[in-house]
MDAnalysis code that builds the backbone (N, CA, C; Angstrom):
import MDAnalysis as mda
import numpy as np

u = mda.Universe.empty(471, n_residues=157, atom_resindex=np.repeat(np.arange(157), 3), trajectory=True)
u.add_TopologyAttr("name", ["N", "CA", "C"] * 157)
u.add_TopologyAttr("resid", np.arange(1, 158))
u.add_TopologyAttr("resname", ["UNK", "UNK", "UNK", "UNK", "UNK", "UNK", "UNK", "UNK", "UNK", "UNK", "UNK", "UNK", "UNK", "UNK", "UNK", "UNK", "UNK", "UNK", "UNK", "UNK", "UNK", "UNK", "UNK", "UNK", "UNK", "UNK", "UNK", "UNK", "UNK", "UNK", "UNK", "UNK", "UNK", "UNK", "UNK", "UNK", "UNK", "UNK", "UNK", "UNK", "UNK", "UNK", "UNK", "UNK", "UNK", "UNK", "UNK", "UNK", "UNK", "UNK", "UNK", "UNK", "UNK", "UNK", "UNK", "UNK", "UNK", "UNK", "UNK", "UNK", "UNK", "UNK", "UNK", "UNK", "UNK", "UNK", "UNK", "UNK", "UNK", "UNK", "UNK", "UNK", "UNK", "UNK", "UNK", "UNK", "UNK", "UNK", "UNK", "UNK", "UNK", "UNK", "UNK", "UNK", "UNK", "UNK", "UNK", "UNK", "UNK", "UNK", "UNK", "UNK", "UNK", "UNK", "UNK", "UNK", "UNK", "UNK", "UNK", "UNK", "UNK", "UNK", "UNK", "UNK", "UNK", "UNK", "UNK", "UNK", "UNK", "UNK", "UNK", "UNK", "UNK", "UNK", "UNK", "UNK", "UNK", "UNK", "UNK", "UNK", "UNK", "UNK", "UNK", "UNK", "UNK", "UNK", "UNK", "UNK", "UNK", "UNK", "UNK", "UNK", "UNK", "UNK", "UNK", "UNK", "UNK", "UNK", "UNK", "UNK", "UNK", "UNK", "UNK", "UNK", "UNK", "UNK", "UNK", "UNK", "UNK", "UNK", "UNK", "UNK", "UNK", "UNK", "UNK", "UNK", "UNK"])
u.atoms.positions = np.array([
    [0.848, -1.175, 0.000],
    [0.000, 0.000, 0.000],
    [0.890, 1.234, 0.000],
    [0.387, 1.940, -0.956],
    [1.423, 3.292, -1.087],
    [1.493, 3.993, 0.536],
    [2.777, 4.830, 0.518],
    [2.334, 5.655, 2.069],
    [1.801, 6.625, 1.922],
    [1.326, 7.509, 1.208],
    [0.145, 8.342, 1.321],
    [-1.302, 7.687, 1.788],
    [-1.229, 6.184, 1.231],
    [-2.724, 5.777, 1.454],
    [-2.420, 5.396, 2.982],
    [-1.494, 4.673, 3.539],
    [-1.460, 4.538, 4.638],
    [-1.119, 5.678, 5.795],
    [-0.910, 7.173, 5.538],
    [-0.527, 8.099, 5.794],
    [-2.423, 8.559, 6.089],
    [-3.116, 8.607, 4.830],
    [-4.562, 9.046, 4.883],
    [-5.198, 7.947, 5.999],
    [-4.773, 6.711, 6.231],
    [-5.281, 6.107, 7.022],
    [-5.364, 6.124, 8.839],
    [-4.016, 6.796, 8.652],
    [-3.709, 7.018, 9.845],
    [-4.718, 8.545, 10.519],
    [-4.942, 9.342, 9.685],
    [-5.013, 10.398, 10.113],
    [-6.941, 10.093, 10.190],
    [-7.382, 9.307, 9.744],
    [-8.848, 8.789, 10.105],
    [-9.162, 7.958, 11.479],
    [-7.940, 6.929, 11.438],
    [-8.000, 6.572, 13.040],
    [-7.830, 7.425, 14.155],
    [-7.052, 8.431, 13.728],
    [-6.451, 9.419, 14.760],
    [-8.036, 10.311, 15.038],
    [-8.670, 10.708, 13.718],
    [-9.605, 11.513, 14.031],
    [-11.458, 10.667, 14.438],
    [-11.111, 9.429, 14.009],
    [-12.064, 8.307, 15.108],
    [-11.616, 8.350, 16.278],
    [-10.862, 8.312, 16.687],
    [-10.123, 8.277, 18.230],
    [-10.925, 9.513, 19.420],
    [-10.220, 10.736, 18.340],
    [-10.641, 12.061, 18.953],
    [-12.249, 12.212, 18.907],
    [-13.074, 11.503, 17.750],
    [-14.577, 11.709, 18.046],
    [-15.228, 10.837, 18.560],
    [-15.154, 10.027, 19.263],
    [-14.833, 9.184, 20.121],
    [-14.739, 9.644, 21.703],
    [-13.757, 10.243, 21.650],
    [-13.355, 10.495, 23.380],
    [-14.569, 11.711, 23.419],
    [-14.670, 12.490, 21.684],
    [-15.507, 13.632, 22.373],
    [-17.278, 13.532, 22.608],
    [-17.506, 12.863, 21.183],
    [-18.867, 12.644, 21.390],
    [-19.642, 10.853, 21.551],
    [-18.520, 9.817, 22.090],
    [-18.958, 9.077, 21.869],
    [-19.180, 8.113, 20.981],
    [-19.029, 6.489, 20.609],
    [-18.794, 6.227, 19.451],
    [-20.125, 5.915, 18.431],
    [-21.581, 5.776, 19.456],
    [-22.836, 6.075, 18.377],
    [-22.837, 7.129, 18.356],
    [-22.335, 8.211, 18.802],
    [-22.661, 9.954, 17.951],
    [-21.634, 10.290, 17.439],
    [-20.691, 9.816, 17.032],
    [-19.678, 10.012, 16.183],
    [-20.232, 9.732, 14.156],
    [-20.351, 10.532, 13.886],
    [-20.687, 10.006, 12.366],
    [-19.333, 9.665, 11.212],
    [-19.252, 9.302, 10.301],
    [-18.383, 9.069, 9.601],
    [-18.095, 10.828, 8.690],
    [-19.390, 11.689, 8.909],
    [-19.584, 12.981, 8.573],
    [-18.541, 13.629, 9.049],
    [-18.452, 13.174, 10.546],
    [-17.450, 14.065, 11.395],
    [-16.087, 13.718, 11.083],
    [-15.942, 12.617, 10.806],
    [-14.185, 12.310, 10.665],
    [-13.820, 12.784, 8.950],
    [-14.839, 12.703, 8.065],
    [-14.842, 13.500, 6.969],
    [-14.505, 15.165, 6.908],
    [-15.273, 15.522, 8.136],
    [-14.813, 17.446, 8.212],
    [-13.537, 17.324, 8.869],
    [-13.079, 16.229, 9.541],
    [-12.177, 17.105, 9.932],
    [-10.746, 16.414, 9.271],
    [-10.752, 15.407, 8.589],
    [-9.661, 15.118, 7.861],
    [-9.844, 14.772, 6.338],
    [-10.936, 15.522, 5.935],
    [-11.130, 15.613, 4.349],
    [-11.163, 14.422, 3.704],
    [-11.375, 14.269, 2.746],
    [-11.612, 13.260, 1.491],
    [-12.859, 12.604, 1.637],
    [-13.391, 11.335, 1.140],
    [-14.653, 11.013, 0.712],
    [-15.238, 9.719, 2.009],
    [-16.307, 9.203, 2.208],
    [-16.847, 8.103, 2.167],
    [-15.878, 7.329, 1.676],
    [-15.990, 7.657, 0.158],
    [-15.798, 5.970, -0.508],
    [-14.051, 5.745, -0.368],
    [-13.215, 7.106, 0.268],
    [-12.245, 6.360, 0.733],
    [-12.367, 5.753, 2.311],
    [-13.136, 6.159, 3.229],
    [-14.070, 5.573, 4.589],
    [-13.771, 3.931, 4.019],
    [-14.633, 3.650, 3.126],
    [-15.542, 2.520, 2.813],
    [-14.421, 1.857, 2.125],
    [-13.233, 2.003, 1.167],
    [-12.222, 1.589, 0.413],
    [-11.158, 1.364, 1.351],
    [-11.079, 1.789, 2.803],
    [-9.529, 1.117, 3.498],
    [-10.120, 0.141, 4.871],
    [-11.793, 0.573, 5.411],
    [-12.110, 0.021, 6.395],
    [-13.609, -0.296, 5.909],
    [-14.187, -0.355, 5.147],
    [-15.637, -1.016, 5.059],
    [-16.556, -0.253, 5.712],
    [-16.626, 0.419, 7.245],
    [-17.809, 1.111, 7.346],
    [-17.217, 1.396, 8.925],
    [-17.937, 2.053, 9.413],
    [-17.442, 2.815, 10.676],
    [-17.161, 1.954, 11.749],
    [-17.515, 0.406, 11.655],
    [-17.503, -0.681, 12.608],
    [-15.934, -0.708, 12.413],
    [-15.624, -0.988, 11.036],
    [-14.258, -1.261, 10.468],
    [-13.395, -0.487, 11.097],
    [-13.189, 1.285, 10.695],
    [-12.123, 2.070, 11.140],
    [-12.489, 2.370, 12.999],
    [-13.565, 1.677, 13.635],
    [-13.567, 1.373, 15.126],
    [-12.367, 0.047, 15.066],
    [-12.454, -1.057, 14.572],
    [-11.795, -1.961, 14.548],
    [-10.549, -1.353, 14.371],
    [-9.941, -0.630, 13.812],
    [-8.664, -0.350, 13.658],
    [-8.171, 0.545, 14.086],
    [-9.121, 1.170, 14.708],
    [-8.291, 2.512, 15.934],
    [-8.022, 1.009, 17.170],
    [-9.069, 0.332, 17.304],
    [-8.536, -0.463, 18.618],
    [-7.519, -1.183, 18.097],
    [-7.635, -1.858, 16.906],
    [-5.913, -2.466, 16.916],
    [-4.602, -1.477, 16.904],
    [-5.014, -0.277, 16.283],
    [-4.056, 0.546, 16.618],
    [-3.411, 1.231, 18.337],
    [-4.777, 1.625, 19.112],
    [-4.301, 1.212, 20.330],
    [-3.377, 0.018, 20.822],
    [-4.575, -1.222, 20.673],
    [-3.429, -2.169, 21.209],
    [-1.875, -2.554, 20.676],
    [-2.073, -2.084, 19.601],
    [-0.349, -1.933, 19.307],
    [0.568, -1.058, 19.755],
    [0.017, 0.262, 19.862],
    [0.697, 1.007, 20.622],
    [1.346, 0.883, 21.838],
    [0.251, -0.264, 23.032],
    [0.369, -0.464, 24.114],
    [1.609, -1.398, 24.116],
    [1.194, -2.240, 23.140],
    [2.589, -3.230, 23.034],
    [3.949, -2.733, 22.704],
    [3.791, -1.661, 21.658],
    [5.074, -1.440, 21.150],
    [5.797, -0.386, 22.278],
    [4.605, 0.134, 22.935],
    [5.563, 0.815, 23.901],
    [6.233, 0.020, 25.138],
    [5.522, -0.951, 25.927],
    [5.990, -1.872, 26.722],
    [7.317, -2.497, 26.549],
    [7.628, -2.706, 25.262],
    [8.675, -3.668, 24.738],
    [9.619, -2.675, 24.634],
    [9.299, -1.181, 24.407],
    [10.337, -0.557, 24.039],
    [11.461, -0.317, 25.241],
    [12.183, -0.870, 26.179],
    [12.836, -0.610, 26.748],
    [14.112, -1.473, 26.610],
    [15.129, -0.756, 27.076],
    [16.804, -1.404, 26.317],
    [16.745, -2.599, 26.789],
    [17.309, -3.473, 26.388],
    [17.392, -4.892, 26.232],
    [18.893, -5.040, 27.467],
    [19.644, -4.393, 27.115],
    [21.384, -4.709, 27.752],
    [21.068, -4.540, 29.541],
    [20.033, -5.086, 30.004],
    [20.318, -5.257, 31.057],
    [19.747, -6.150, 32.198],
    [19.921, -6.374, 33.696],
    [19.567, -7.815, 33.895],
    [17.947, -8.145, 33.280],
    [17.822, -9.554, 33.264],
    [16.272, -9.736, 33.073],
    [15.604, -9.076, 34.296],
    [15.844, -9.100, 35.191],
    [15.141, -8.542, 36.462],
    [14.664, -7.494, 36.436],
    [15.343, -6.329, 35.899],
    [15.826, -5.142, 35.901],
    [14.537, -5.197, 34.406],
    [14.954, -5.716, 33.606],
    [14.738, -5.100, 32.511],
    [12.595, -6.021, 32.858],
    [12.725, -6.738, 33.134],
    [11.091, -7.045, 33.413],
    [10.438, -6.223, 34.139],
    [10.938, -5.203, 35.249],
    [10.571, -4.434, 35.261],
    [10.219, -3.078, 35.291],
    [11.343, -2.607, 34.359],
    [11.142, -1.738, 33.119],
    [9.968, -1.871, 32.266],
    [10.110, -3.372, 32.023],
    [8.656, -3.331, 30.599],
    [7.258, -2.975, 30.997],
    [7.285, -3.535, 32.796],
    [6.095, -3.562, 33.652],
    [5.679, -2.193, 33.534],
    [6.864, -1.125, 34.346],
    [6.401, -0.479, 34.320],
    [6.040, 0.481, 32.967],
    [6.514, 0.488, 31.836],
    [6.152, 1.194, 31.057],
    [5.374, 0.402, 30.671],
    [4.386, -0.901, 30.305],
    [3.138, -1.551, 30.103],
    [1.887, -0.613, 30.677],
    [2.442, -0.132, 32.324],
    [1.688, 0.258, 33.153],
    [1.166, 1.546, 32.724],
    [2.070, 2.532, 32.407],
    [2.094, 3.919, 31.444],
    [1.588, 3.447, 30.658],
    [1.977, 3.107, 29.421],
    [1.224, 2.665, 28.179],
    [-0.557, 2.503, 28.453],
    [-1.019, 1.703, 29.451],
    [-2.417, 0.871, 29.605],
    [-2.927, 2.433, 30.143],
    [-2.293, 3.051, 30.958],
    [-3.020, 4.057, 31.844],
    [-2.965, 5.246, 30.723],
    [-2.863, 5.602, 29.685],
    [-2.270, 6.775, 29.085],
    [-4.372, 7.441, 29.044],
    [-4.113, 8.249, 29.550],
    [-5.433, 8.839, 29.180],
    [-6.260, 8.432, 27.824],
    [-6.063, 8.889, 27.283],
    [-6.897, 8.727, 26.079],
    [-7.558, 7.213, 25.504],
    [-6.176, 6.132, 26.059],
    [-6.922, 4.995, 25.699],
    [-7.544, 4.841, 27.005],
    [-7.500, 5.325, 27.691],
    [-8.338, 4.696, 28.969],
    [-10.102, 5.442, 28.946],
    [-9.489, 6.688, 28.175],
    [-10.773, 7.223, 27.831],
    [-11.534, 6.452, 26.491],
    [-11.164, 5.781, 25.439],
    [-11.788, 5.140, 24.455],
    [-11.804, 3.265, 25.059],
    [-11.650, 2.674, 25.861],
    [-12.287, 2.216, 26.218],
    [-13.213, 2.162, 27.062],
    [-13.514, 2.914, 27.894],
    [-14.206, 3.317, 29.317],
    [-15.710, 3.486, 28.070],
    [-15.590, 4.260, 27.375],
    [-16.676, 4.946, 26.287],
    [-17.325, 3.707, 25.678],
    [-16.278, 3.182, 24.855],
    [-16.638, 1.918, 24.490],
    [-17.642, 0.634, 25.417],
    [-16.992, 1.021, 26.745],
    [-17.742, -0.222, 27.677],
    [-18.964, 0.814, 28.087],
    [-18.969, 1.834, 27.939],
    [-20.147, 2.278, 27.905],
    [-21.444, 2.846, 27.236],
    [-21.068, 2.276, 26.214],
    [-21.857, 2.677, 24.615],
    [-22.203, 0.840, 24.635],
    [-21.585, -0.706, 25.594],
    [-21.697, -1.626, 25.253],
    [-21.188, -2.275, 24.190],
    [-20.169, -1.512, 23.771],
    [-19.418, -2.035, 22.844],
    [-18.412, -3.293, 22.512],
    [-18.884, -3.629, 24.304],
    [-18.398, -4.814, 23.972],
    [-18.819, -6.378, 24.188],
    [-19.171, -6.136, 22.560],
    [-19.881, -7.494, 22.627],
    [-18.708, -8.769, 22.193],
    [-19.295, -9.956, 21.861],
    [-18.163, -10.524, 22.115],
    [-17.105, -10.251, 20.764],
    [-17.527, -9.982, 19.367],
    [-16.627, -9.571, 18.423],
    [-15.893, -8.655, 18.991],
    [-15.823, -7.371, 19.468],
    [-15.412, -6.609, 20.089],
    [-14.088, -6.870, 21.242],
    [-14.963, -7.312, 21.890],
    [-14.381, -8.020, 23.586],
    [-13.088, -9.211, 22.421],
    [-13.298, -9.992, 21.670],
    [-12.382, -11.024, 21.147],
    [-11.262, -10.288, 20.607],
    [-11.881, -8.805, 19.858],
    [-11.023, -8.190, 18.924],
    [-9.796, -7.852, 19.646],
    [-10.054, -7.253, 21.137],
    [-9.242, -6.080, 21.950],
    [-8.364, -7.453, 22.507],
    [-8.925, -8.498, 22.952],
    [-8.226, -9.626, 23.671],
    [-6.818, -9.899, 22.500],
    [-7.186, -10.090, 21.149],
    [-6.412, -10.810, 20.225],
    [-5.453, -9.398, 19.849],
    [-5.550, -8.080, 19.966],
    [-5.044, -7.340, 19.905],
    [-3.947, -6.641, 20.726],
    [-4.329, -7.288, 21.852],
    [-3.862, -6.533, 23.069],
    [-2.915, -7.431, 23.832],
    [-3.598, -8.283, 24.991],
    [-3.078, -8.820, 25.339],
    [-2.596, -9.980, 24.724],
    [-3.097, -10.947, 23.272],
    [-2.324, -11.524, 22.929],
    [-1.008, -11.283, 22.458],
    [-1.204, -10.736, 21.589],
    [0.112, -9.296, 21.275],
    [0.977, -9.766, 21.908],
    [0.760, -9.180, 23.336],
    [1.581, -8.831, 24.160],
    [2.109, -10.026, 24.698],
    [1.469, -11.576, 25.220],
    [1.400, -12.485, 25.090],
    [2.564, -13.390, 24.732],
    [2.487, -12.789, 23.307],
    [3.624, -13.471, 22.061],
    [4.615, -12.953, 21.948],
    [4.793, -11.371, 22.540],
    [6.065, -10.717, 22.657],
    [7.200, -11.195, 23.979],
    [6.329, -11.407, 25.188],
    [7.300, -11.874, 26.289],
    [7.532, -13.254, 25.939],
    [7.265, -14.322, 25.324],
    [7.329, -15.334, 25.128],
    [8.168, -15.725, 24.121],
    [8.673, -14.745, 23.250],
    [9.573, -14.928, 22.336],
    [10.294, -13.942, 23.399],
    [10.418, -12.986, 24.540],
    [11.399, -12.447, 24.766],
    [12.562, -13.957, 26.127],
    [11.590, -13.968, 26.678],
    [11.651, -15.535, 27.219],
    [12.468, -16.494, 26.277],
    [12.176, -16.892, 25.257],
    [12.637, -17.597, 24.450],
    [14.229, -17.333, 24.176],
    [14.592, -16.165, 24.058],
    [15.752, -15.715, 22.943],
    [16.747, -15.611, 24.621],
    [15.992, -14.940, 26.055],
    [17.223, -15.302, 27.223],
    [16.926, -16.509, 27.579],
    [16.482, -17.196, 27.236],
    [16.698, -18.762, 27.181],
    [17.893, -19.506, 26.559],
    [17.723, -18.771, 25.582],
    [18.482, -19.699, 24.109],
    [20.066, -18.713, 24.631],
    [20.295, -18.067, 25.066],
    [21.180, -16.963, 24.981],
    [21.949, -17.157, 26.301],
    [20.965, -18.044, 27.450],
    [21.668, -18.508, 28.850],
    [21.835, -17.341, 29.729],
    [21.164, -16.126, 29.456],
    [20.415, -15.251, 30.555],
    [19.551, -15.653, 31.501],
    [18.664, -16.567, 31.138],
    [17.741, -16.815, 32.223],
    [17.768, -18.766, 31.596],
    [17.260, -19.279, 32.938],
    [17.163, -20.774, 32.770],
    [15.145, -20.896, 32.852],
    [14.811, -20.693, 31.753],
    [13.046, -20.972, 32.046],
    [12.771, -22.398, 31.194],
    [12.420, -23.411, 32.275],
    [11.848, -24.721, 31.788],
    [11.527, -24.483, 30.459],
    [10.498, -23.508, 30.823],
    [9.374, -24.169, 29.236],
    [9.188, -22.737, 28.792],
    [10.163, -21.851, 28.095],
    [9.896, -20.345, 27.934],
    [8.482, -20.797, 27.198],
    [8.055, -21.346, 26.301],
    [7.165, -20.826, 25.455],
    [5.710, -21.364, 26.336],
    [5.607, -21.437, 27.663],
    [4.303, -21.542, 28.230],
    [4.775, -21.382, 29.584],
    [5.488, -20.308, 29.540],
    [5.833, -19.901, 31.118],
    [5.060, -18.065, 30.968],
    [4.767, -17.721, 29.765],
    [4.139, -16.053, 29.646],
    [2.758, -16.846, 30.056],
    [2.199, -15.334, 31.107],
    [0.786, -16.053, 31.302],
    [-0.238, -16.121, 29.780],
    [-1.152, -17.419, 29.834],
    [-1.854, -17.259, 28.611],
    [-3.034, -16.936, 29.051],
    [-3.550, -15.661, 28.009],
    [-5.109, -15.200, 28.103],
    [-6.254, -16.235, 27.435],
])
């Protein structure tokens, strides 16, 4: 996908996000994310299918965020040390206002039904899931840490 199209994509999740925290995600129209980051519907309808869709992908975009920030901490130091580093920036990441404000909205608009509720699980905490478990894996293999069974020692959701 060219990066302009993924560039235009971004700036629709960003502005679902913001109408969202402001008016909620049934009074949010696809009208509104149109005024305020231009172009058509039928590009709406051409990268996400319909407003369920670019909901679906602001939350995977959250939950990636959450992940990619957790993980982001330097590697060069003890596992101890560095587990909780990740903790705590997991902890930042989960608490950051805004996503705490688009789900709170979400669980209160009932949004989460179980497509929903499955989406954020497979987004989020699996994610996250598969990241300590390959991080497990590699100070395993590397003789940093001695874990029996790295690949079912991360808790599973």
């Amino acid at each position: 996908m060219p990066k302009k199209s993924l560039d235009r994509e971004e700036l629709l999740i960003d502005a679902m996000r913001r109408s969202i925290a402001k008016r909620g995600y049934s009074a949010t129209s696809l009208s509104d994310i149109i005024s305020e980051t231009g172009g058509s519907r039928r590009n709406i309808y051409k990268a996400f299918g319909d407003k369920r869709g670019l909901l679906n992908a602001a939350i995977e975009r959250a939950a990636r965020d959450i992940v990619e920030t957790s993980f982001d901490v330097p590697d060069d130091q003890a596992p101890r040390d560095w587990l909780i580093a990740m903790g705590v920036s997991t902890m930042k990441a989960v608490l950051n206002p805004e996503l705490v404000s688009l789900f709170r909205i979400l669980i209160a608009e009932q949004m989460t039904d179980e497509q929903t509720g499955r989406q954020i699980l497979m987004a989020g905490p699996e994610r996250f899931v598969d990241q300590l478990m390959k991080w497990l894996i590699a100070r395993n293999n590397d003789g940093t840490l001695q874990v029996e069974a790295p690949n079912v020692t991360a808790p599973v959701t």
